[in-house]
N, C-alpha and C positions, 0 to 999 in steps of 0.2 A: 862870094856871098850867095849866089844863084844857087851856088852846089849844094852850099849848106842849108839851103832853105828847103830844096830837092829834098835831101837825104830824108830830115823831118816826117816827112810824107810818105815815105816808104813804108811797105805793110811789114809789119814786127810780130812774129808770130811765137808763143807760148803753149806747146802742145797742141792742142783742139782750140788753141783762142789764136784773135786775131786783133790788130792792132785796129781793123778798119772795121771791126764789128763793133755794134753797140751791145753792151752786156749789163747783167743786171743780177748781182748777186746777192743773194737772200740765206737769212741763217748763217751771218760771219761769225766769230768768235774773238778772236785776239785783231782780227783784220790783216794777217798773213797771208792768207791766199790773193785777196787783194792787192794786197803790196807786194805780191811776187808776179802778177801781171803789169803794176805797173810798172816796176820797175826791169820788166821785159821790154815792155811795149816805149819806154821813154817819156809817157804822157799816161794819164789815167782820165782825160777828157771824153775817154768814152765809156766810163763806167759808172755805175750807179753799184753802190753797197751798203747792205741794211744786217742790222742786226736785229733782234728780238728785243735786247733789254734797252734800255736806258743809256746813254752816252755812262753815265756817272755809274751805271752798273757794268759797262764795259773795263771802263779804265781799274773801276776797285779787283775784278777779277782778274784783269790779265795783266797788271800792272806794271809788269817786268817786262813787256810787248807792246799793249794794246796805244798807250800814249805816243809811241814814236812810229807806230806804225800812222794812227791817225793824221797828226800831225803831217805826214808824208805823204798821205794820199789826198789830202785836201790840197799841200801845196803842189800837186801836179794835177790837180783839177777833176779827180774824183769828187764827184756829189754822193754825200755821207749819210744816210737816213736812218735815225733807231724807235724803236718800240714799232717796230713794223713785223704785222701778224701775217702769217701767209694765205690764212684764211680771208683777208681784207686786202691787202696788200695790194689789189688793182684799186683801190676806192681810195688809197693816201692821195693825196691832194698834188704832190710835186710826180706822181706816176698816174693820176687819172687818164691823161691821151699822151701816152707814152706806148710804142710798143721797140721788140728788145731783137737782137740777132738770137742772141741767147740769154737765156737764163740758168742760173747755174746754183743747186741746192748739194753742198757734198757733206754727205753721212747725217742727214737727218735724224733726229730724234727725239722722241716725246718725253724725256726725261725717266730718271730712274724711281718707277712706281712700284713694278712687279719684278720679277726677278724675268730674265731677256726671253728664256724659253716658256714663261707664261704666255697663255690664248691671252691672258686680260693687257699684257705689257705689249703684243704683239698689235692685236687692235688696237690700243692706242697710238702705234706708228704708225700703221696704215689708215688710220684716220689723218694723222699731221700729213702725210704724202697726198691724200687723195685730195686733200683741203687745197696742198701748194699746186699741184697738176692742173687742179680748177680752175684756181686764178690764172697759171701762167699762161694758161688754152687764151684768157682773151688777152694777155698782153704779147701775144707772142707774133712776129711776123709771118708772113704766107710763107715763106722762104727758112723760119728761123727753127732751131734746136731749143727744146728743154735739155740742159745735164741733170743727173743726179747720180751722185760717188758713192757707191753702197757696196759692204760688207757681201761676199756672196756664199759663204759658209753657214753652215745651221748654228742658231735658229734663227738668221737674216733675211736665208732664201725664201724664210715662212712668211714673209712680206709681201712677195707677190707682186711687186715695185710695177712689171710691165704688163700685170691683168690689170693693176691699178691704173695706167696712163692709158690703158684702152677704154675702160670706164669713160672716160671724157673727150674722147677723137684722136687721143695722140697712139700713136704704131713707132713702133722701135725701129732706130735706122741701124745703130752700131751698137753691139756691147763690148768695149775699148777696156785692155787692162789696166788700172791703175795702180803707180809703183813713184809716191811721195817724192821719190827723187830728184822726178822730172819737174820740178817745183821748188828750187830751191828758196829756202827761208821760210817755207808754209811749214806748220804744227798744226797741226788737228787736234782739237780740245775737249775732253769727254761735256763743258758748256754747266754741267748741272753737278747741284751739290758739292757737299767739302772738297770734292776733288777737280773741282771745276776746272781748275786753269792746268790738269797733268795735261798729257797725253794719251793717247793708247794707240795699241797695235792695229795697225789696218788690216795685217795679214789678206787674205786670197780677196780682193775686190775690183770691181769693175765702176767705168766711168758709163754712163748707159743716156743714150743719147736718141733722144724721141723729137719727133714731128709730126703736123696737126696732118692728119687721116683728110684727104681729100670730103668734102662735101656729103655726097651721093651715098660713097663709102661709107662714111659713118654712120650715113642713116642706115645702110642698112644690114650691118654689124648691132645694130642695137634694136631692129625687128625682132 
């Protein structure tokens, strides 16, 4: 019985994630990625996952996914949060003094307005990114990682993802390839419009992993 309660305890690690970290994921979709950590890690008691829309706007879009995925991650003790804006996201009330090992946004996007290689479609992702960067500066630990899973072929790399995370104190530690594989049961969801619940191609992309710029430093990066 002692062994078994041992084992329990032991750190289960998922790529870049860790069983003993607290993590906090923002912008889910079907809630596959989430439930491919838990179901790494054995337990999901250390995870928080939020989506954008509505519980009732999750399950009608992913419906083929999202209800057994949820269901699954509640009963191992993932905390489930939806209509959470990344722009507010440190102000929701069950994350106010919370902070995270990591937080984790992959393949962000502001929806399909402009066509990808417009300036006007472009600004509008780097506004959702510089919005989530914001928040996460203050929920993040002395010690902890921002992720963000981002496309790095044109016109993605017009994004600018890591002038943007220095905009707000964070400095790039790793840019780590990312290859869906390593993830089994995760789908990545284009999220918006009639095609909301496909897929699409991740092709040439990296997992890009930032931390808070020492004090000193940042002030004086921004002289």
């Amino acid at each position: 019985m002692g062994e078994a309660i041992a084992d329990t305890k032991q750190e289960k690690r998922v790529v870049h994630y860790s069983s003993k970290q607290k993590i906090l994921l923002v912008g889910e979709g079907n809630f596959s990625f989430a439930s491919c950590l838990a179901k790494g890690f054995g337990s999901a008691k250390n995870m928080v996952a939020t989506s954008l829309e509505s519980r009732e706007s999750v399950l009608a879009k992913y419906s083929n996914a999202a209800p057994r995925n949820l269901t699954e991650l509640e009963d191992m003790g993932c905390v489930i949060l939806h209509e959470v804006d990344v722009h507010t996201m440190r102000q929701h009330p069950l994350l106010l003094d919370q902070l995270f090992d990591r937080i984790v946004f992959n393949f962000p996007h502001a929806g399909f307005v402009f066509m990808e290689n417009q300036k006007s479609q472009i600004k509008l992702h780097q506004d959702l990114v510089r919005r989530f960067f914001n928040s996460a500066c203050e929920m993040l630990k002395g010690s902890g990682e921002v992720h963000v899973t981002h496309k790095t072929s044109h016109p993605f790399s017009k994004w600018e993802i890591v002038k943007l995370a220095e905009e707000v104190g964070l400095c790039l530690v790793e840019e780590a390839s990312f290859s869906r594989g390593d993830y089994p049961g995760y789908l990545n969801k284009r999220g918006s419009g009639k095609k909301c619940n496909r897929t699409f191609p991740v092709g040439l992309c990296s997992t890009y992993k930032f931390a808070k710029l020492p004090l000193l430093e940042f002030s004086q990066t921004t002289l």
